[in-house]
N, C-alpha and C positions, 0 to 999 in steps of 0.2 A: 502662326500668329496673325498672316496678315487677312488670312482667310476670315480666322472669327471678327474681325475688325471690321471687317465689310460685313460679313452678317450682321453683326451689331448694328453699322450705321444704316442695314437695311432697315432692320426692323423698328431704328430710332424713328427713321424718316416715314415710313411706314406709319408709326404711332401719333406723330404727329401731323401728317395728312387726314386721320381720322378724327383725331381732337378737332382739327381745323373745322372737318366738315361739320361736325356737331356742333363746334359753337352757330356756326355760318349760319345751321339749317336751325338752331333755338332762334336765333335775334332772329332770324325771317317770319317766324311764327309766332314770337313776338311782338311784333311790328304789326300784324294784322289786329283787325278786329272780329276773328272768327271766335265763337266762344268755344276754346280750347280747352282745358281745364273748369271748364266754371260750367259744369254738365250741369242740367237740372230738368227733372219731367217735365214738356210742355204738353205732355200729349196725357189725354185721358181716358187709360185703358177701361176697356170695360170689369165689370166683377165677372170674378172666376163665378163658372154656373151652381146651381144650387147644389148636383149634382157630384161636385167633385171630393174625393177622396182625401183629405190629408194624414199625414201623419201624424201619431199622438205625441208622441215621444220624440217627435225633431229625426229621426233615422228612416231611411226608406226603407219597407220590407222587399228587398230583388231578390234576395236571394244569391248574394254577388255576384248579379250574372254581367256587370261590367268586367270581374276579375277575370 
């Protein structure tokens, strides 16, 4: 009994060492003004070439050679 009890309080203190770290490491990234969340293109790619191939039907023909 006293065994699981220490595992137990390992893996309490454990869980809460990692909650810690996560609040710790949001508020710090909150706290910046890096734009996190709030993506948006500033860059303006050029158009795909004339040449390019798409699909008609939204599927690629591979051939499932990913599988």
């Amino acid at each position: 009994m006293t065994r699981t009890l220490l595992v137990a309080a390992v893996v309490a203190v454990a869980a809460a060492a990692a909650i810690a770290a996560n609040v710790l490491l949001l508020d710090r990234a909150a706290a910046s003004n890096d734009p996190v969340g709030q993506l948006s293109p500033r860059v303006h790619l050029p158009a795909a070439p004339p040449w390019t191939v798409r699909p008609v039907d939204g599927h690629a023909r591979d051939g499932h050679a990913d599988d």
